[in-house]
ZAVO-169480 format. One record per residue (C-alpha): residue in one letter; x, y, z. Coordinates in pm, whole numbers, plus 50000, padded with zeros to 5 digits. Layout:
% residues N
aXYZ
...
% end
This chain:
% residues 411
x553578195331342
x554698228731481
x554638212331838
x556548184931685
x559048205631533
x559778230931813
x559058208032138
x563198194032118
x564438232532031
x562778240632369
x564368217432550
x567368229832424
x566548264832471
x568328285732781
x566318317632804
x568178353132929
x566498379233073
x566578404732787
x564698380232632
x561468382732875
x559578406932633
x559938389632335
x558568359232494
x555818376132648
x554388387132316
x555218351532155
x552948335332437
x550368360232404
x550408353531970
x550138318232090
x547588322632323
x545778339031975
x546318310731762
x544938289332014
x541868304332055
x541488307031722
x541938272931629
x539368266131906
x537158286331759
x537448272831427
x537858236531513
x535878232431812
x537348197131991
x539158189531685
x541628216031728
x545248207131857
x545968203532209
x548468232132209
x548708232832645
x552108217032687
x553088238732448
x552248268632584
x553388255932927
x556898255132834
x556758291932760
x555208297533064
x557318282233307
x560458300633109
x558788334333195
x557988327433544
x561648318133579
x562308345833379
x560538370333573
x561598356833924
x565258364133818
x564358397433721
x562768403534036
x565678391634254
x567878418334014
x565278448734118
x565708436334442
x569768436134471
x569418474334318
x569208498934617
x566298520434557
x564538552934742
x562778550235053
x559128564134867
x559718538234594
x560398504934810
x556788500534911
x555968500234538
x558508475334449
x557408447034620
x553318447334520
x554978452334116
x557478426234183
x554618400534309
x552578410034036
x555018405833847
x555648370633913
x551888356333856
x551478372533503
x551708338033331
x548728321733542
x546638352333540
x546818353633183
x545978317933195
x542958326433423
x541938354133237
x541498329632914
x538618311833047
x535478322133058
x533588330433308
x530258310733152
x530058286132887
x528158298832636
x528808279732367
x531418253932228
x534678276832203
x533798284932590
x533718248232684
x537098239532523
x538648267132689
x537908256332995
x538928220832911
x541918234732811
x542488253533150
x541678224933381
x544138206833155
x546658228433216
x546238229433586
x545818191833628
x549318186733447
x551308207733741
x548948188034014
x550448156733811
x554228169133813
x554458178334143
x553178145734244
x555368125233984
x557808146534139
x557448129534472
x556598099834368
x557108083634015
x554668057434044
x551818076634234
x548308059434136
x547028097534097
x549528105833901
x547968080433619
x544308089033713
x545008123033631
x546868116533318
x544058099333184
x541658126133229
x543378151133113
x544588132232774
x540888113932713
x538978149932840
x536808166032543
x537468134632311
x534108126732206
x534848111531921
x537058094731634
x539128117331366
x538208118731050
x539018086830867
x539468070830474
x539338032430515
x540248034830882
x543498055430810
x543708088330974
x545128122130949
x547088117731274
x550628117431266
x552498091431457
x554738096731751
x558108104831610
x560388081831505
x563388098531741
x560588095832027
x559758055131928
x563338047231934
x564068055432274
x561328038132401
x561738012132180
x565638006032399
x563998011132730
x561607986832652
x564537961132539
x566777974632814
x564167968533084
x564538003633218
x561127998433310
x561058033033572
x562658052633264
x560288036933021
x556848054733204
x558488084133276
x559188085232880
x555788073832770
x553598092933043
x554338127532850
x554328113932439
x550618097932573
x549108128832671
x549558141932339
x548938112032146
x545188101532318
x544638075932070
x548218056332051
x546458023132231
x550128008032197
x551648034032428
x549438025632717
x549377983932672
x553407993032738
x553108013233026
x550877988633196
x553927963233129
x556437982733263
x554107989633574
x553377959033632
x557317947733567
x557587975433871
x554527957034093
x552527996134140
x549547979534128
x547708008434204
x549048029833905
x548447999333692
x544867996133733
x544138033833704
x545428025633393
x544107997133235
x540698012233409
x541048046433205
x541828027232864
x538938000132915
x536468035032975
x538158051732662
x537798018632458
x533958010932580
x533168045732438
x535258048432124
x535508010832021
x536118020031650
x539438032131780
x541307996731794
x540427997731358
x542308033231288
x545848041831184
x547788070231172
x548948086630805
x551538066530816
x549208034330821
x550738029831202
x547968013031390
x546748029531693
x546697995431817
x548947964431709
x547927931031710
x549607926632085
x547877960632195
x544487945632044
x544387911532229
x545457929032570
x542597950432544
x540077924432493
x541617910932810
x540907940433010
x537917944532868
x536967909832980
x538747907833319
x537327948833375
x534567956633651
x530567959533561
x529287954033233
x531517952632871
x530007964232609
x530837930932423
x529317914832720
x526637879132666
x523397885032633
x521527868132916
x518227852832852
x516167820332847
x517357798832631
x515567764632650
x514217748432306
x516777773332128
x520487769931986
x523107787932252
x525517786631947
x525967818831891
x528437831232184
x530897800332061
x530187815231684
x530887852931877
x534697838231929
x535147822331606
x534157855831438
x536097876731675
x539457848131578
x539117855531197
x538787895231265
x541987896331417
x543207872531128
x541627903130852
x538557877330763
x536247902830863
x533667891430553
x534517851930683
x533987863131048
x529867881330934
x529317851130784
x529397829631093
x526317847831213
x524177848830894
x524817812630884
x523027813531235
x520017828631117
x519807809430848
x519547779231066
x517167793231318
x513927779031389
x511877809831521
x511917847231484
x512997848631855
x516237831531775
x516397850931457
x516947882031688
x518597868931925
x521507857331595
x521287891031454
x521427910331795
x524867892431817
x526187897331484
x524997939931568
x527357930531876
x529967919831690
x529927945531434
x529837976531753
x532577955431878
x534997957831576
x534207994931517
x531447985531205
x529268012531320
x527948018330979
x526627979030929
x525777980931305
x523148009931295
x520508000831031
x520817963431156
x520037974831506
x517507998631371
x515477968931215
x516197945931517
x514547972931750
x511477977831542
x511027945431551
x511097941331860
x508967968931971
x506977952031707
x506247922031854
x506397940732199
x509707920332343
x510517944632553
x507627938332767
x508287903532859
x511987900932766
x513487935332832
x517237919332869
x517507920432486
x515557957432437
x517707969832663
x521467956532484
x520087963532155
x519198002232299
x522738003632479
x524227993732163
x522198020031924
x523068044432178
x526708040332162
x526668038531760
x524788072231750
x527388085732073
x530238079831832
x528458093231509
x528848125431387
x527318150531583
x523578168931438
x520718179231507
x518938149131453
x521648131231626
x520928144031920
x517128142031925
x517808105231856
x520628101332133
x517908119532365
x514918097332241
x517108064532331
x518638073232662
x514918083032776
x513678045132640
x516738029032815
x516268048133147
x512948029133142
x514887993733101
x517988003233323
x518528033433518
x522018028133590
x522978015933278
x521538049433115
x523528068833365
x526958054633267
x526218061332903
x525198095432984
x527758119332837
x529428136033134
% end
């Protein structure tokens, strides 16, 4: 909110040199509250490094003028060679108080986000300079991702899927809302690029900055988009399901069927991906009965769409394609963010399986229904136990799949 608030007064703001102090201490108070709210709010705290940027690059202008006025003023010969060390000094003060705010160990959580939140910082000038050059620079969009997706390890707080979040403001939705009509593609990324880094879970924003790049043909830029969003969306599904406070989805019904298309069209393996195995003298049903159900979700028949699958099982003629039903239906569920019917239906599924030892001589479905219980208890909330777990699984699935553990390691 305060961001929200002051971001457009900023903008507005012409800064004069008598007022270099007072903005000194204001960006050191903010520099407080920031590591305060870190401490107290660990990776939920808000991303106050634009923010504090725009103060920054105010005093560094600030204190460049008033470097250029000591040096119009004639001064002694004995004093000269002390000007120009004070005045160099003088200019770096912002980034070495920057510097000086990270640590120099992590030692615990509050030390980790700080140095998030300095690589953030110095990531966004690589990315301006090189938007600078060039608008549609593929690294420009690489780096934007990282820096807007880096620390989020999982959802906010939600009450039937609505969220604390506000939305992008209304001011801010109505001009891209024209560009977008207009067809000002250019204008259009350079307007969303900036709202997206501080909104990391507004899906909508990036489906329309992949349109207008590919409108523009930067092909390049393009898929270091769609690639960061399909990572983002593999590791936070439930995210697609969410809305802001103001029941905004994070992801519209256009937004939502674009993203299953990346996912689909994306490199390696989705995590909504078939399950391979034998399947002579069984039903193959179910990945026909995996579209219907993912048709009626998008339609709100969520209930309709979980009965497709029971209706499987119900009509299976061994305990093999019992699992191989239910594994789907898990699948489904991880898919449309159901985490909490997901986990104690994979739970059973890989007891039973361990049970009957399947994941001896068919260790293609051990090793989905481990991926999937390892991304349900990635995105749970974080514990003790839920760690011991998380470290339990990822040791059984680097037995299965080696490289498969390693990309749903937590970097």
């Amino acid at each position: 909110w305060l961001v929200e608030k002051c971001q457009p007064l900023l903008e507005a703001y012409q800064p004069r040199l008598q007022d270099l102090e007072p903005l000194k201490q204001l960006e050191q108070s903010l520099s407080a509250l920031d590591g305060e709210l870190l401490e107290r709010m660990s990776e939920q705290a808000p991303n106050m490094a634009e923010f504090r940027q725009a103060f920054r690059r105010m005093l560094q202008g600030l204190e460049v003028e008033q470097g250029k006025k000591t040096a119009a003023v004639p001064t002694p010969a004995g004093a000269a060679t002390q000007a120009a060390p004070t005045a160099s000094a003088s200019g770096s003060t912002s980034q070495a108080a920057a510097s000086a705010a990270a640590p120099t160990r992590v030692g615990g959580d509050r030390d980790l986000m700080a140095v998030y939140r300095l690589c953030q910082d110095q990531l966004r000038n690589a990315s301006l300079y090189l938007a600078a050059r060039n608008g549609l620079d593929t690294e420009v969009f690489r780096i934007n991702r990282f820096i807007t997706w880096l620390g989020v390890n999982q959802l906010p707080p939600a009450t039937q899927n609505k969220t604390q979040l506000r939305p992008v403001a209304k001011e801010k939705l109505d001009v891209i809302s024209g560009l977008y009509q207009e067809q000002r593609w250019l204008d259009l990324v350079a307007e969303l690029e900036p709202s997206l880094v501080k909104a990391p879970f507004w899906m909508s924003g990036q489906r329309m900055v992949c349109e207008a790049l590919d409108e523009l043909q930067a092909e390049g830029a393009l898929n270091a988009v769609k690639q960061g969003v399909r990572d983002f969306v593999a590791r936070l599904p439930g995210v697609v399901n969410l809305t802001f406070n103001d029941d905004t989805p994070f992801a519209d019904e256009k937004t939502r069927q674009w993203l299953q298309q990346i996912q689909q069209s994306g490199p390696g393996p989705a995590m909504g991906a078939a399950l391979t195995v034998d399947t002579s003298g069984i039903s193959q049903d179910w990945e026909d009965t995996y579209q219907q159900a993912t048709s009626l979700a998008q339609d709100k028949q969520l209930r309709d769409a979980l009965s497709l699958f029971q209706d499987g099982v119900m009509r299976s003629t061994s305990l093999r394609e019992q699992a191989l039903w239910r594994f789907n239906q898990a699948r489904f569920c991880v898919e449309q963010g159901l985490l909490e019917l997901a986990l104690p239906l994979l739970k059973t599924l890989d007891d039973q399986l361990t049970r009957q030892g399947v994941d001896e001589w068919e260790p293609q479905v051990s090793k989905r229904v481990l991926e999937l219980l390892l991304r349900c208890h990635q995105q749970g909330e974080a514990s003790e136990d839920g760690r011991r777990c998380i470290g339990m699984l990822h040791a059984r699935l680097c037995k299965l799949d080696l490289a498969l553990a390693f990309d749903l390691t937590t970097h």
